[in-house]
C-alpha positions, 0 to 999 in steps of 0.5 A: 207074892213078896212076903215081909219076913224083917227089916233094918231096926232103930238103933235105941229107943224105948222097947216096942211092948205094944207092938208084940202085946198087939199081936198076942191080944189078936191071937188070943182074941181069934182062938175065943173066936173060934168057938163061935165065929159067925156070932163074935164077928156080928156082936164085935164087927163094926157093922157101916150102916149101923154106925151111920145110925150111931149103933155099936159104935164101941165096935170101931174098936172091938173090930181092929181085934177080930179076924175072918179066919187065919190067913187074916190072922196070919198076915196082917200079925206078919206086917205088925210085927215087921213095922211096927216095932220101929215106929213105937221105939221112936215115938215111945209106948203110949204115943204108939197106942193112940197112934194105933187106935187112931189109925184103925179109926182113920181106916173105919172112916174111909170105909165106911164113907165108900159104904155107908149102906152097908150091913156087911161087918168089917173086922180086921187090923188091916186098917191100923196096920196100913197106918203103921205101914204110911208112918213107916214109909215117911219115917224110915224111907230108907230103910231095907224089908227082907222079903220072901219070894218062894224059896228066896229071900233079898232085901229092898228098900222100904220106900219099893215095898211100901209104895207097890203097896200101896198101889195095889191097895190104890187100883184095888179101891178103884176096882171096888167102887164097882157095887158087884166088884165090891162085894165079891172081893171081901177086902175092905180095901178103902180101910187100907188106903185110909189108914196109910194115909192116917199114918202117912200124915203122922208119919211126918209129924213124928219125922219132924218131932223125933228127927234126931233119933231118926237120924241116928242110922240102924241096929238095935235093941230090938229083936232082929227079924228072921225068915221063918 
């Protein structure tokens, strides 16, 4: 499997706070987790059924800050902190924080239209995560992911990375309209394929909106990415 480990960075732009804030909050919020972990997931997880019957509504929120253990954890801070940098140094600190909170919104809805019977909680950022990804793609199509592969590591466009997967994501969700393939994966696959289609759709708003900064090419006064 390719890993993200870095990318191409915007050249200026307001400093991406949010996106490193984000992923101090997941992990401090996972280490509390773990002392109680079946019980924060039920109390803080967004719960389908319930929220068709207006319940916990909060925990569409709660839930984007929860994770089932710490490969979830683990990856999805790995895509944040390789995409969303970018994206918050070009539409600015607050913009990016809607956008964010709209995003995992956007991933809530998709799921919970293709599971609405369901009592299963669903936490993770996956779901604001792939909405930074679908904006990333539309913003910076250009632009290079360092990947690993093993003991290896190259650059390819961002448009490849993204679009395989999205693909993925894609043939993933179709797979799981299957009732038992649905429920053996544990992957909230439609959440994904929703906020990449959230972020796609800002994703172009914000191209046309901040086109020149956009258009001003790479480097940066971002952190550059490093493999691990």
């Amino acid at each position: 499997m390719l890993f993200p480990i870095g990318d191409d960075q915007v050249k200026g732009g307001t400093y991406p706070l949010f996106s490193y804030a984000f992923i101090v909050l997941n992990a401090v919020v996972f280490w509390q987790q773990l002392s109680q972990p079946d019980a924060w997931i039920y109390e803080f997880g967004a719960i389908p059924v319930e929220i068709m019957q207006g319940k916990d509504t909060i925990t569409l929120i709660t839930s984007m800050f929860l994770h089932g253990g710490w490969m979830h954890l683990i990856g999805n801070m790995l895509f944040l902190w390789v995409f969303a940098d970018n994206i918050e140094a070009t539409i600015g600190n607050v913009r990016f924080v809607i956008f964010y909170l709209l995003g995992g919104l956007a991933a809530h809805a998709a799921h919970i239209y293709f599971n609405s019977g369901s009592s299963i909680p669903t936490v993770g950022a996956s779901g604001a995560i792939s909405a930074v990804m679908g904006a990333y793609l539309i913003m910076f199509p250009a632009s290079r992911v360092k990947v690993w592969f093993f003991f290896f590591t190259f650059r390819v466009p961002a448009l490849l990375f993204l679009g395989f997967w999205i693909w993925q994501q894609w043939m993933s969700g179709m797979a799981s309209l299957d009732v038992a393939t649905a429920e053996s994966s544990g992957v909230a696959w439609w959440a994904h394929i929703g906020g990449f289609v959230f972020g796609v759709v800002a994703g172009f708003y914000y191209r046309m909106r901040f086109s020149p900064t956009l258009d001003r090419g790479i480097p940066s006064n971002a952190p550059q990415k490093q493999a691990w």
